[in-house]
C-alpha positions as CSV (number, residue, x, y, z in Angstrom):
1,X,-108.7,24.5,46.2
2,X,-108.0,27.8,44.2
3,X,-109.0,31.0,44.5
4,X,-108.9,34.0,41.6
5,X,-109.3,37.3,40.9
6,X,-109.9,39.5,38.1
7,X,-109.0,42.9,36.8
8,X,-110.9,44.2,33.7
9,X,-110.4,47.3,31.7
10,X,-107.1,48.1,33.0
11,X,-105.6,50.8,31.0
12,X,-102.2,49.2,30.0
13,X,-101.2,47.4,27.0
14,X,-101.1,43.6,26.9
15,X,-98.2,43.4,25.5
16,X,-96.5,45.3,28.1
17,X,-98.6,43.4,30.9
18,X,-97.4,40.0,29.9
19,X,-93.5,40.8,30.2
20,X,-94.2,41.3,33.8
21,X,-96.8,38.5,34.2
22,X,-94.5,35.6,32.9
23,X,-92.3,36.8,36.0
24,X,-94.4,36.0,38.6
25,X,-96.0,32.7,37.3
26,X,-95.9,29.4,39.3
27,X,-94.0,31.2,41.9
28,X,-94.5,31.3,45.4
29,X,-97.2,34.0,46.8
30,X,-94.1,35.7,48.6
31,X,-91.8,35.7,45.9
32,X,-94.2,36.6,43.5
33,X,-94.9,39.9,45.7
34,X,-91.5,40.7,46.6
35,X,-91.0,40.4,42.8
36,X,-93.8,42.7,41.9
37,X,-92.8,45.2,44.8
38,X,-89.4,45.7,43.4
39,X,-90.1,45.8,39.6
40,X,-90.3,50.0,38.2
41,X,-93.2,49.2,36.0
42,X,-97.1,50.3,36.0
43,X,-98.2,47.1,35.0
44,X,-96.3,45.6,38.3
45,X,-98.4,47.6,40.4
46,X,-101.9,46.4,38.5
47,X,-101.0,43.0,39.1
48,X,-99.9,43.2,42.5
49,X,-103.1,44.5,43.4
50,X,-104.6,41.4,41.9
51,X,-102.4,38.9,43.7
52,X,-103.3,40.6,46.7
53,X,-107.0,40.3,45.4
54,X,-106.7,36.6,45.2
55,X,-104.6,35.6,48.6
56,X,-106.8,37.6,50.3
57,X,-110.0,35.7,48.7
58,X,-108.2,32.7,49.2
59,X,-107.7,33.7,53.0
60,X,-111.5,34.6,53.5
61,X,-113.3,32.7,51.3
62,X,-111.4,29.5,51.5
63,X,-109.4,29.5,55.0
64,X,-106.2,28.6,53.3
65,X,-103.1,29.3,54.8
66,X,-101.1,32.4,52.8
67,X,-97.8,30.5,53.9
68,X,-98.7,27.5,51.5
69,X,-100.2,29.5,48.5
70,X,-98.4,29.9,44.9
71,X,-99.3,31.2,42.2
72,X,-101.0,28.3,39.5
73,X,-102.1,30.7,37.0
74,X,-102.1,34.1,35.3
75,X,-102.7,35.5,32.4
76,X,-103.5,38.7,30.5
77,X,-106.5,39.0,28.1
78,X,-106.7,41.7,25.7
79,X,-109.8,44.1,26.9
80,X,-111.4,46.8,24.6
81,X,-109.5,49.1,22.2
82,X,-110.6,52.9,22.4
83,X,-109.6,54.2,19.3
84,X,-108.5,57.6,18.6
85,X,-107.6,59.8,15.6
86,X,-104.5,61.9,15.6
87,X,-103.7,64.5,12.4
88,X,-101.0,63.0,9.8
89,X,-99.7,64.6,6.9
90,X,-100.4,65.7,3.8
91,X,-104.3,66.0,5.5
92,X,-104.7,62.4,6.4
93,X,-105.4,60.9,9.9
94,X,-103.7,58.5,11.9
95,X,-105.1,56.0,14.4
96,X,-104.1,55.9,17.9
97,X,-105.1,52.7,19.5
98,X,-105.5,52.7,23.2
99,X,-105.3,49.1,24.5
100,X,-106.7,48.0,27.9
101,X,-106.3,44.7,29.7
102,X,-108.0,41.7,32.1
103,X,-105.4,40.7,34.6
104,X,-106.5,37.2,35.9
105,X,-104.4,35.6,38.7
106,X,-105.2,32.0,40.2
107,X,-103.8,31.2,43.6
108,X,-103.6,27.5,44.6
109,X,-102.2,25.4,48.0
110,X,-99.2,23.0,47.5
111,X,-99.8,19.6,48.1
């Protein structure tokens, strides 16, 4: 049994996401949040809201023990672009591209 959750539109860049996400993967659910806890990065913080997310619904939904949890999958998907125009020289424009993310984390039991 598995249990997910999902984070869309978060306002940090995917690129920046994944160096934290390939951290935590196939780790245990402790680990992965001691991990996350001690990491100085805003995308550490997203994603340990989703872990939490996903033990929890594991806990709840599925009346799994949090002891035997790790971490099977997650991934980030590139959300929507807002895109923004900034004044460049010589009376041109330059485009600011604002990325956002969805943070999905899958929680399984060890066999």
């Amino acid at each position: 049994m598995e249990a997910r959750a999902i984070a869309k539109g978060v306002r940090i860049a995917p690129k920046k996401s994944r160096l934290v996400i390939d951290l935590i993967r196939g780790k245990s659910v402790s680990e992965a949040d001691n991990i996350l806890a001690n990491l100085n990065k805003e995308a550490a913080r997203a994603i340990r809201k989703v872990l939490t997310s996903a033990v929890a619904n594991a806990e709840n939904n599925l009346e799994l023990d949090k002891e035997n949890l790790y971490v099977k999958e997650a991934y980030i998907n590139e959300g929507r672009t807002l895109k923004r125009m900034k004044a460049g020289s010589k009376g041109r424009v330059n485009p600011i591209l604002k990325r956002s993310s969805h943070i999905t984390v899958v929680v399984s039991e060890k066999n």
